[in-house]
C-alpha positions as CSV (number, residue, x, y, z in Angstrom):
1,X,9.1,-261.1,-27.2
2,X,8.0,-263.7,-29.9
3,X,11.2,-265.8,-31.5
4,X,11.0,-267.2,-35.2
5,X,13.0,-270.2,-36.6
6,X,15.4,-268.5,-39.2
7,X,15.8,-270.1,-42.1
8,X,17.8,-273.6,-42.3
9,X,19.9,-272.6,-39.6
10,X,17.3,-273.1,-37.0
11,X,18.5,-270.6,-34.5
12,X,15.2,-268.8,-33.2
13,X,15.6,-265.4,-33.5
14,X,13.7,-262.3,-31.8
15,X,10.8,-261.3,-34.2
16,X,12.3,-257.9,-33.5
17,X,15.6,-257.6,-33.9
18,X,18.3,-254.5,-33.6
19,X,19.9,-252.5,-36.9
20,X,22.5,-251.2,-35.3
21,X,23.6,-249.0,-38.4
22,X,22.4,-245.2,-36.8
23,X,25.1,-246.0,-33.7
24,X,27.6,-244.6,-35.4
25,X,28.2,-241.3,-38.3
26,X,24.9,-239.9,-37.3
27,X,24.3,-237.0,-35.9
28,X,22.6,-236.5,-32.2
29,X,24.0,-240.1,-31.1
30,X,24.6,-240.1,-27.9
31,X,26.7,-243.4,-26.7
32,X,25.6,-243.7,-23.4
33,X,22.1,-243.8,-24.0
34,X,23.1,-245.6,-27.1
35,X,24.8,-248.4,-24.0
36,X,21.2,-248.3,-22.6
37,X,18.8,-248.6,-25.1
38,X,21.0,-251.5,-26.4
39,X,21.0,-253.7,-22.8
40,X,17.2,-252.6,-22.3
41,X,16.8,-254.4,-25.6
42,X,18.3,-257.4,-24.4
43,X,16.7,-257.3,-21.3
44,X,13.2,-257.1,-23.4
45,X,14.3,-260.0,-25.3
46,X,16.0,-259.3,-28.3
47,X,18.9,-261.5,-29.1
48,X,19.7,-261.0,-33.3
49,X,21.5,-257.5,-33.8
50,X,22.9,-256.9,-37.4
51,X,25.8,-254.3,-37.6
52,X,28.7,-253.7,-40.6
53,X,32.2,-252.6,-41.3
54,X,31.2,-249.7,-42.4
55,X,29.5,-248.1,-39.6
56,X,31.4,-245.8,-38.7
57,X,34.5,-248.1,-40.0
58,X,34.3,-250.7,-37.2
59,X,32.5,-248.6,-34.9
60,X,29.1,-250.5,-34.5
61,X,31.0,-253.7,-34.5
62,X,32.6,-252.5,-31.1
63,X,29.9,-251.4,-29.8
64,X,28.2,-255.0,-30.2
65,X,31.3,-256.2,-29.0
66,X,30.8,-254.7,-25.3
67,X,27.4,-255.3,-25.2
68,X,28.0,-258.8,-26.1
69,X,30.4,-259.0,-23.2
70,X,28.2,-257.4,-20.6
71,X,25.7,-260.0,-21.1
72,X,27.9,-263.3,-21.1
73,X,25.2,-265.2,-19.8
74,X,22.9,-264.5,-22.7
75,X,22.8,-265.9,-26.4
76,X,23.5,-263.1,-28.5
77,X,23.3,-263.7,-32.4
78,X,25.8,-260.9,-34.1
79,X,25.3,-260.4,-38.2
80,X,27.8,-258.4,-40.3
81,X,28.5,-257.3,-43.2
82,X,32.0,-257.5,-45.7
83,X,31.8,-253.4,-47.5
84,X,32.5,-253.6,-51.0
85,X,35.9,-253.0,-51.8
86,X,35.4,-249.9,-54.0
87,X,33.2,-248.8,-51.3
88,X,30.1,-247.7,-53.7
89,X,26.9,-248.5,-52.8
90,X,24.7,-250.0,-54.9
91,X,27.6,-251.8,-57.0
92,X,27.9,-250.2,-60.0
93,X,26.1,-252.1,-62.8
94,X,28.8,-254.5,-65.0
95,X,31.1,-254.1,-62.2
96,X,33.1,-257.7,-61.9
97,X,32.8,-259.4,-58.8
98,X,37.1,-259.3,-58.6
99,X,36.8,-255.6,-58.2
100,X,34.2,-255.7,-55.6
101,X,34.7,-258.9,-53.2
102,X,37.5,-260.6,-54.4
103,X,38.4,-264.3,-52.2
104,X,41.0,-262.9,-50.2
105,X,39.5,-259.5,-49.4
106,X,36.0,-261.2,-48.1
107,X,38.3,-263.4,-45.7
108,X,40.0,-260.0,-45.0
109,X,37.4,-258.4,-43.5
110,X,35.8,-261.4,-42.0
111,X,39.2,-261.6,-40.2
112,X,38.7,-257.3,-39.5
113,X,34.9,-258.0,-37.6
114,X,36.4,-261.3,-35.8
115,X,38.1,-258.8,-34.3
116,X,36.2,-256.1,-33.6
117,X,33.4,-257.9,-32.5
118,X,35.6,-260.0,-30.3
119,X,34.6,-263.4,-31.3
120,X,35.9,-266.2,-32.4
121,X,33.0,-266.7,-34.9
122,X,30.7,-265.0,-36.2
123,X,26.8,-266.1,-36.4
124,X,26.0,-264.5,-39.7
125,X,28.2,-262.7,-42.2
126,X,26.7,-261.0,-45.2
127,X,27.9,-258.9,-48.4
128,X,26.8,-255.4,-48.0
129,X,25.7,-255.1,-51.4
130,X,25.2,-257.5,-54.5
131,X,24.7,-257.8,-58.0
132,X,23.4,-261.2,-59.4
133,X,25.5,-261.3,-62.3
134,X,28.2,-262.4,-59.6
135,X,25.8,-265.3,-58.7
136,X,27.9,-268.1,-61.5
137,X,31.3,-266.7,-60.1
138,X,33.0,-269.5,-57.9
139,X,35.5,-267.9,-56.1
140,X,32.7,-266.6,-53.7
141,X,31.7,-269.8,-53.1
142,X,34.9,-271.4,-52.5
143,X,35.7,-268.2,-49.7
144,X,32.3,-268.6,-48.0
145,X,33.1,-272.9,-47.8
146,X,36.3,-272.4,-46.0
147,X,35.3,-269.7,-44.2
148,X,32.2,-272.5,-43.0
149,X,34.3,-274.8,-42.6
150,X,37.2,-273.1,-40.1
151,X,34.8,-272.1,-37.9
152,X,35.5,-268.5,-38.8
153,X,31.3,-268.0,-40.0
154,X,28.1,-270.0,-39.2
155,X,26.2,-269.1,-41.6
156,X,26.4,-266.5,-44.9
157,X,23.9,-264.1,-46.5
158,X,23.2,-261.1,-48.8
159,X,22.0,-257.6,-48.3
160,X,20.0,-257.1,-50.9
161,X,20.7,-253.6,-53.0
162,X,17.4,-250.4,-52.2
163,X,14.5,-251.7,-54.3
164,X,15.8,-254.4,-55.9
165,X,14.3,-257.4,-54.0
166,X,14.8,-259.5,-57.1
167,X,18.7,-259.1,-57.3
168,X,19.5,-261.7,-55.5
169,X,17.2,-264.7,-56.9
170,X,20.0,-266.2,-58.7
171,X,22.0,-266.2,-55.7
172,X,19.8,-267.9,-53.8
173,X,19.1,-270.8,-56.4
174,X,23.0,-271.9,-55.7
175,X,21.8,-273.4,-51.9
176,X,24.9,-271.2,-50.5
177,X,22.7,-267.8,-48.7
178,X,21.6,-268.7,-45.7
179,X,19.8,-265.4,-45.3
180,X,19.1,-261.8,-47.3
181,X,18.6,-258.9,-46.1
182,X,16.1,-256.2,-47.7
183,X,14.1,-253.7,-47.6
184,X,10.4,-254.4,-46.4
185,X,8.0,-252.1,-45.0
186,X,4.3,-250.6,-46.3
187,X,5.3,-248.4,-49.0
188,X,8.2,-251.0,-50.4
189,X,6.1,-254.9,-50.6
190,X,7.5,-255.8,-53.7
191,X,10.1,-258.3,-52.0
192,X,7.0,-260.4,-51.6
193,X,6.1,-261.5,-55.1
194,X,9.3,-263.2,-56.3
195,X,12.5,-262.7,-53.2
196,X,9.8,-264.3,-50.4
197,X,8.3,-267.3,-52.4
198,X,12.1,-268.5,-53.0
199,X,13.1,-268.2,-50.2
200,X,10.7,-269.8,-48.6
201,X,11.2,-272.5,-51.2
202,X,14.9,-272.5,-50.1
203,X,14.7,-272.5,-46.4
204,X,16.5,-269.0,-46.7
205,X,15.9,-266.5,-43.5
206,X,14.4,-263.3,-44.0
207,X,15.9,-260.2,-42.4
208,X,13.4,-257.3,-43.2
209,X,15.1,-253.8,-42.8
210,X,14.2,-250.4,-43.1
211,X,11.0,-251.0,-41.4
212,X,10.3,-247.3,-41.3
213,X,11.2,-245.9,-44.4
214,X,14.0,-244.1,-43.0
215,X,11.7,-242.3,-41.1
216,X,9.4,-241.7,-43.8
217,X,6.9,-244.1,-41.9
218,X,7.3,-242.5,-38.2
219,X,5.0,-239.5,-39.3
220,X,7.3,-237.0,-38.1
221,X,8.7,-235.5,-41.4
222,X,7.5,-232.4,-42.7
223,X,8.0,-230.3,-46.2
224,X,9.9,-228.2,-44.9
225,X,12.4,-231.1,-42.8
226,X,16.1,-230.7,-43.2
227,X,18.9,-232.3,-41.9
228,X,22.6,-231.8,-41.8
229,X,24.7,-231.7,-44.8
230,X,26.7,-234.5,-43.3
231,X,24.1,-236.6,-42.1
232,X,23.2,-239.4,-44.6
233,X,19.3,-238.8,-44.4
234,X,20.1,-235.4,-46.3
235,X,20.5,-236.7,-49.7
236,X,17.8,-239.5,-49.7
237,X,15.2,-237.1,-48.4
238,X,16.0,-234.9,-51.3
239,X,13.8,-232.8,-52.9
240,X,12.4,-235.3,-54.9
241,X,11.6,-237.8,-52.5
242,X,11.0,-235.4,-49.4
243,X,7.5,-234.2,-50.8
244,X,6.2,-237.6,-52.0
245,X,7.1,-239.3,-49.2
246,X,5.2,-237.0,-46.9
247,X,2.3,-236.7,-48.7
248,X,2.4,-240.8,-48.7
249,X,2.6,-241.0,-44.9
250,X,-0.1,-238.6,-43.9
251,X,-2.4,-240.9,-46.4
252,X,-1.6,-243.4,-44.0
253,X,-2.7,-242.1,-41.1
254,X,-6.5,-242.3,-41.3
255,X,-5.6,-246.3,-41.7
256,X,-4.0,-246.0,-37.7
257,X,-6.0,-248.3,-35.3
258,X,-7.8,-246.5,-32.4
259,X,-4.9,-246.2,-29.4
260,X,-2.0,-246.7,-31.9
261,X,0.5,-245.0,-34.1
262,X,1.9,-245.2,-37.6
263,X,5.0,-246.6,-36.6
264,X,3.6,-249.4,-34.5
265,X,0.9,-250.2,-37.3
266,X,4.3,-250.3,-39.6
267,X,5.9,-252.7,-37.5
268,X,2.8,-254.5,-37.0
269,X,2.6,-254.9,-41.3
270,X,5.6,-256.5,-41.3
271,X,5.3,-258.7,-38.2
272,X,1.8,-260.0,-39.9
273,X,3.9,-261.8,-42.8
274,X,5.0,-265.1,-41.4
275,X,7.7,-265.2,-43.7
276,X,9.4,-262.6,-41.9
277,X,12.5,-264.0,-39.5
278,X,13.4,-261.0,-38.1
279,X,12.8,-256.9,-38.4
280,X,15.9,-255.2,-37.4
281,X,14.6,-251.2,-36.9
282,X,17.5,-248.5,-36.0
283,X,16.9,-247.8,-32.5
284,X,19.8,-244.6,-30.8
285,X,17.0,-244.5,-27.3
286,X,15.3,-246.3,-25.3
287,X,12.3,-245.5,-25.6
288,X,12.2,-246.4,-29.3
289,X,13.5,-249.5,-28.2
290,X,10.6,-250.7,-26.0
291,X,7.7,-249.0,-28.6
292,X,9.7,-251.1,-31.2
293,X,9.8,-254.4,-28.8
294,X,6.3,-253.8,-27.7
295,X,5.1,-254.6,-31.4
296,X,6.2,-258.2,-30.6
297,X,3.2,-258.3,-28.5
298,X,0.8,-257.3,-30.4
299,X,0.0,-259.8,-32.9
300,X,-1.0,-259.2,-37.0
301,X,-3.0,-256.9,-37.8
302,X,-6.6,-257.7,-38.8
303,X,-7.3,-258.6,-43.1
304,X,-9.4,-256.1,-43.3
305,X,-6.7,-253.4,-42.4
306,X,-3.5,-255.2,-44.3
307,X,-5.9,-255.1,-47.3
308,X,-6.1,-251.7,-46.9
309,X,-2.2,-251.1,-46.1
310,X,-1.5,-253.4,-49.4
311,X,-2.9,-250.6,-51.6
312,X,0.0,-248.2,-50.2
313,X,2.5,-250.1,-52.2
314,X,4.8,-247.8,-53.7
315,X,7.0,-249.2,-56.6
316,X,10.4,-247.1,-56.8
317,X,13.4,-247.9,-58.8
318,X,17.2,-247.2,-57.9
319,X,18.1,-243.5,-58.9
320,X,21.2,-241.5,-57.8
321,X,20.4,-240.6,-54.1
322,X,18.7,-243.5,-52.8
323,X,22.0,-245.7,-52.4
């Protein structure tokens, strides 16, 4: 496992970290192999493992929580998230700030994943969704200070709303986000034209999620793929994406490497851009835990091929099922 310096906090993070979102409210999750892919992750090297509230409404946070405790002797960097208060994701557009994370209900739930994580403070807590109107509002600011400076956080970030890696530049011009979170992967690069030069700039770290599309990029999916009514990955591959997204991924595949795959040349994309702290792919088994941690050691992929993979962009906007 290669580590990266993250941002101005300086801890050096696992180039690969753990999403820990799919360990809870999705279907065919098994918790004790959920138990083992998580310590054969460790084990491999991984030490930066980003859950929230609303997984399964505490859920993931407990599950970090025991893993954290059956590795005491390891250093184990836990990231959460605060879920909006009207619990709508994105935010709708206007919405104020008071109605989504007002001062008292960010501290709230801080207070909620202390707790369920078992610490006494955690490494990085983020707001799961943002709207940079909110950016000017100081009440924010003044929760995330005290927050700093009780000991109850070390450090404070953004997850950045689906396909809207510039909603969060303002933010990050006010020195206070540590990190962001957003979606990065071969089909969505646009985070790399205005959200990576700042925070570069800024000394902000870079958590790059959704490395596979939501599956789109593991080459599995078919036309004809359903999945359970309940499951989340039944709305966004809708109709309307289902099809395109396919079709999108099978152009891919002639670009695979001798002796590789398309989801280790999409991890391999990612991992190529220095300015990359940390991916954080959803992992339920082990074995997509050690074909995720064996990207680590792989090194970038040549220029000739990331040239190739940059003409895959795919610019989407936010629509009604892709939350």
């Amino acid at each position: 496992m290669n580590y990266r310096r993250f941002g101005r906090t300086d801890w050096m993070v696992s180039e690969v970290g753990y999403g820990m979102w799919g360990l809870a409210g999705w279907t065919n999750t098994d918790k004790q192999e959920v138990a083992m892919a998580l310590d054969r992750a460790v084990e491999l090297g991984c030490n930066f493992f980003d859950t929230a509230w609303a997984y399964g409404d505490g859920v993931s946070e407990n599950t970090l929580r025991d893993l954290i405790k059956r590795h005491p002797g390891k250093s184990l960097y836990a990231a959460t998230k605060v879920p909006p208060k009207d619990r709508t994701w994105p935010p709708v557009k206007g919405n104020s700030i008071h109605n989504v994370f007002p001062p008292d209900y960010i501290r709230e739930y801080a207070e909620k994943s202390l707790t369920n994580l078992g610490l006494e403070t955690i490494d990085l807590l983020q707001l799961h969704v943002w709207e940079d109107d909110w950016a000017s509002d100081d009440d924010w600011k003044e929760v995330v200070d005290a927050l700093k400076e009780q000991g109850k956080i070390r450090a404070f970030g953004l997850s950045l709303n689906r396909w809207e890696p510039e909603n969060g530049l303002q933010a990050i011009r006010t020195g206070l986000i540590d990190a962001v979170q957003v979606i990065y992967n071969i089909f969505d690069q646009n985070p790399e034209d205005e959200l990576f030069p700042l925070c570069l700039q800024e000394d902000v770290g870079i958590i790059a999620r959704v490395p596979f599309d939501e599956g789109g990029l593991l080459g599995h999916l078919t036309k004809e793929t359903r999945f359970p009514a309940h499951d989340w990955r039944a709305g966004y591959f809708c109709e309307e994406n289902l099809a395109p997204t396919v079709e999108r991924a099978d152009a891919l595949k002639p670009a695979v490497p001798a002796g590789s795959n398309l989801p280790e040349m999409s991890m391999q994309f990612i991992l190529s851009n220095p300015d990359v702290s940390t991916i954080i792919p959803g992992m339920r088994q082990v074995k997509h835990v050690e074909a995720n941690m064996h990207a680590s050691d792989l090194g970038p992929l040549q220029k000739p091929l990331l040239e190739e993979l940059h003409q895959h962009r795919w610019v989407r906007r936010p629509t009604a099922w892709s939350m």
